[in-house]
C-alpha positions as CSV (number, residue, x, y, z in Angstrom):
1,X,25.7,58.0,-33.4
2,X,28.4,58.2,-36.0
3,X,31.3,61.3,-35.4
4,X,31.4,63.2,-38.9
5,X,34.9,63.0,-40.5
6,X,37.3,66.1,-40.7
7,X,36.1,68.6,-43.3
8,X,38.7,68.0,-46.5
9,X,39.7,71.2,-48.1
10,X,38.8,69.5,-51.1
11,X,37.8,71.8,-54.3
12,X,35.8,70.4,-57.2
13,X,36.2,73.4,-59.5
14,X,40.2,73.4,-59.2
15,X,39.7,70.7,-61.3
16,X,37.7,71.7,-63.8
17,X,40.0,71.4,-66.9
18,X,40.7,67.7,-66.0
19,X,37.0,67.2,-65.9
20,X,36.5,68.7,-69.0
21,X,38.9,66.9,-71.0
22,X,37.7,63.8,-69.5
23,X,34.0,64.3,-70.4
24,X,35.4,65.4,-74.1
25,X,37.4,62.3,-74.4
26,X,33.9,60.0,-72.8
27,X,32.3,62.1,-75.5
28,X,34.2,60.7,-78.3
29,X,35.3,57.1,-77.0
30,X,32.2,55.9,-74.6
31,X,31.5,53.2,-77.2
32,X,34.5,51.6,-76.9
33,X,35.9,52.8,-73.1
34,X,35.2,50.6,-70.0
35,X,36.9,54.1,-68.2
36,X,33.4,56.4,-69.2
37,X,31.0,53.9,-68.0
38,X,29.1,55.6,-65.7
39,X,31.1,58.9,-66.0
40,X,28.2,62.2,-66.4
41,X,28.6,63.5,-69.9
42,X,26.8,66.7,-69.3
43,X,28.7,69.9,-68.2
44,X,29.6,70.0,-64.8
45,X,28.8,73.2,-62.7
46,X,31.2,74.3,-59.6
47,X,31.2,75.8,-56.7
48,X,33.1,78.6,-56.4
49,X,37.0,78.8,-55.1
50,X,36.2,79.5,-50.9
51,X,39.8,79.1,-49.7
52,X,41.7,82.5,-51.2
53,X,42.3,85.2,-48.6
54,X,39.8,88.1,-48.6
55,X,40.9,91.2,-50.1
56,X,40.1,94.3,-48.0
């Protein structure tokens, strides 16, 4: 049975902005852009942040 690798602290929404600008710029240029093949063009959803302290 295969082990299951470390959990990354990996956080999609951080990234957001970059997303976003990418899926505007596939928007605009997927005719002509080898890069947007296969990128989703529909807004992304996130997760939210789970790695801030609490606040009590």
């Amino acid at each position: 049975m295969p082990t299951q690798a470390p959990e990354n602290k990996f956080q999609e929404v951080r990234c957001a902005r970059v997303f976003e600008s990418m899926r505007q710029c596939c928007l605009k240029f997927k005719h002509i852009s080898l890069v947007c093949e296969g990128y989703r063009l529909e807004p992304r959803e996130f997760a939210p942040v789970t790695d801030r302290p609490d606040k009590n």
